[in-house]
C-alpha positions, -999 to 999 in steps of 0.1 A, spaced: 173 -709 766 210 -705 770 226 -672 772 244 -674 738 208 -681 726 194 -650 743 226 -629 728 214 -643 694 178 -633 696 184 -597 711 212 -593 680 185 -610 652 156 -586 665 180 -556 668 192 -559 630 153 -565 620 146 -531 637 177 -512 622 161 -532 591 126 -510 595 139 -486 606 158 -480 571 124 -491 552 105 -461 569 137 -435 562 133 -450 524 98 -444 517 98 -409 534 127 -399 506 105 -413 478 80 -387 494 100 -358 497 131 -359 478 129 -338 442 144 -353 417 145 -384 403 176 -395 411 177 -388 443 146 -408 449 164 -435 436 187 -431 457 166 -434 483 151 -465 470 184 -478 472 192 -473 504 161 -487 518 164 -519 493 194 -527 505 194 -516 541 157 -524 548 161 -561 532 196 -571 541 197 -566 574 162 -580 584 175 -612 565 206 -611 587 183 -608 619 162 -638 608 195 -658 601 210 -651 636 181 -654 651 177 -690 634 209 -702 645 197 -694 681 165 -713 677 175 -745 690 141 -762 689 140 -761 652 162 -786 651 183 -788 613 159 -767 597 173 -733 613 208 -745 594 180 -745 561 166 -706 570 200 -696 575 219 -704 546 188 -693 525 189 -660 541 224 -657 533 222 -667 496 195 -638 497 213 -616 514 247 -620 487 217 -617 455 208 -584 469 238 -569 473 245 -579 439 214 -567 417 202 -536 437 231 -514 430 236 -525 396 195 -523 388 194 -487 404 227 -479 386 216 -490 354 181 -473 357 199 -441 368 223 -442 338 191 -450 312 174 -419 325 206 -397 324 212 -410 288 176 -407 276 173 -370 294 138 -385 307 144 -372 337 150 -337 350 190 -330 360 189 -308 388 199 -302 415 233 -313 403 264 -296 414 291 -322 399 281 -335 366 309 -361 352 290 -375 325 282 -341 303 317 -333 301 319 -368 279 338 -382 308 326 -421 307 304 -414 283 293 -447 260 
C-alpha cells in the first residue's frame, strides 16, 4: 500500500467516525430535546451529517483501494450521486414537515423566542 493510499484510508475512516459520531449526537436530541421542532432539527442534523459524510469516507476510501480494480471508480461515483440526493431532499423534507406542523398547529410552539411566521410574514 502506497502512502497516498494510507492518507486515503486514515481520511475515509476519519469522516465514517465524524459520520457516527453525528448519528449518536442525533438520536440523543430525539431523546431529550422538547419540542417537536427541535427534534426535527435534530433529525436533521444527524440525516445529513451522519449519512453524508460516512458516504464520503466510503468514496475516499474506494479511490484508495487499489485492488478493486475499476469497480472502486463504480462505489465512488455512487456514493457521490448519494451524497448530492441527500443534500437535496433532507432539508427540504424536514423543512416541509416543519412548515405542515406550524401550519396545521399539530404541534406545540414553544419554546420560541423569534416567531416570523405569526406576524403573517411569509405566510401562504
Amino acid at each position: 500500500m502506497s502512502e497516498l493510499n494510507l492518507v486515503f484510508y486514515g481520511i475515509g475512516l476519519g469522516l465514517i467516525a465524524i459520520g457516527s459520531f453525528f448519528e449518536v449526537v442525533g438520536a440523543i436530541g430525539v431523546l431529550k430535546l422538547p419540542s417537536f421542532f427541535l427534534r426535527l432539527h435534530a433529525l436533521t442534523v444527524s440525516c445529513i451529517g451522519g449519512s453524508i459524510l460516512p458516504l464520503l469516507g466510503v468514496a475516499i476510501l474506494a479511490i484508495g483501494l487499489e485492488e478493486m480494480g475499476s469497480q472502486r471508480l463504480f462505489i465512488t461515483a455512487i456514493c457521490l450521486i448519494s451524497v448530492f440526493i441527500i443534500l437535496i431532499l433532507a432539508p427540504s423534507g424536514s423543512h416541509s414537515l416543519a412548515r405542515a406542523a406550524y401550519n396545521s398547529n399539530t404541534a406545540p410552539k414553544q419554546p420560541l423566542e423569534y416567531d416570523a411566521l405569526s406576524r403573517g410574514v411569509n405566510k401562504d
